[in-house]
Structures are given as structure tokens and as C-alpha cells.
C-alpha positions, 0 to 999 in steps of 0.5 A: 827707471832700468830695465826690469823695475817696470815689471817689480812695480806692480808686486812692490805696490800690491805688496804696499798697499796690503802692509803699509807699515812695512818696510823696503826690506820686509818688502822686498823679502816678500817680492823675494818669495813671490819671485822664488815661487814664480821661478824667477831671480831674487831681487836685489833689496836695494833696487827694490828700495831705489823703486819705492823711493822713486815712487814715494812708498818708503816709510818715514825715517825715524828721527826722535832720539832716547833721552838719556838714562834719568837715573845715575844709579845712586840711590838716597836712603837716609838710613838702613832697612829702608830700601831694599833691592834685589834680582834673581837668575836661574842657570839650567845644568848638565844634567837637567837640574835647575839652580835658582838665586835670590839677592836681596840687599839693604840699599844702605848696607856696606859694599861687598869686599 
């Protein structure tokens, strides 16, 4: 261990052990805090992550992967007024006014030119 880390031990651990789920950076945004209002020096996110990996406190790294998008965007429709799909927004204005748009459109109806 360097120098120093004997003395953020104890505030990683504590901080650990009230927030398992958090990880080295919530962490030593925590330990940052505590430090600030005691008048002491920030430290550094990666010593604070060379601590807890040391002490075996990291979480678990994330390894699933996201499928891919399962759907291609073409949509089977046999024949018109069958599917319908639609989307809305709103923009807000200058001067306060609200504008608000609906699209609705058969899923079998010709592309827009």
C-alpha cells in the first residue's frame, strides 16, 4: 500500500458497507465529501479504485451483452386498414405557445414522396 491509503481505508470500508451497490466512483465521490468537510484533499478516483480492488470491495463487472434489435423495421401487413402506426411531439414556442402533432399512418399506405 502507499502511503495515505491506511488512512482512506477505513472511510471506503464504512462507506461500503452502508451502500454495497455502489460503486468505486459513487464512492470515492462520497470519501471526496467527507474529506472536503473534514478540510482535507480530494482523493484521487482511481487510488480510491486501486484501494478497493486491493481489498476485494469492487463490484462485479458487467459482462452480459443486449441482444441485437429483434426486429428489422418491416412490418407484414396483407392488405390496407389493418396496421396503423402513429407518433406524436410537441415543440414549445417563443412566446410560450405550445404546438402539438399526431401522425397517424396505414402501415400498407404508399411512401411519402
Amino acid at each position: 500500500m502507499k502511503a495515505g491509503d491506511d488512512a482512506l481505508l477505513p472511510l471506503i470500508r464504512g462507506f461500503v458497507d452502508e451502500r454495497p451497490t455502489y460503486g468505486y466512483r459513487r464512492i470515492a465521490a462520497l470519501v471526496n465529501r467527507k474529506r472536503a468537510q473534514q478540510g482535507l484533499p480530494p482523493a484521487n478516483r482511481k487510488r480510491v479504485h486501486r484501494i478497493m480492488q486491493r481489498q476485494g470491495l469492487l463490484l462485479e463487472r458487467h459482462t452480459a451483452r443486449r441482444q441485437g434489435r429483434a426486429h428489422d423495421g418491416k412490418i407484414m401487413v396483407m392488405r390496407s386498414n389493418l396496421r396503423w402506426c402513429s407518433d406524436g411531439l410537441e415543440f414549445s414556442c417563443w412566446n410560450g405557445d405550445v404546438v402539438r402533432m399526431a401522425f397517424i399512418i396505414d402501415a400498407l399506405g404508399e411512401p411519402v414522396k
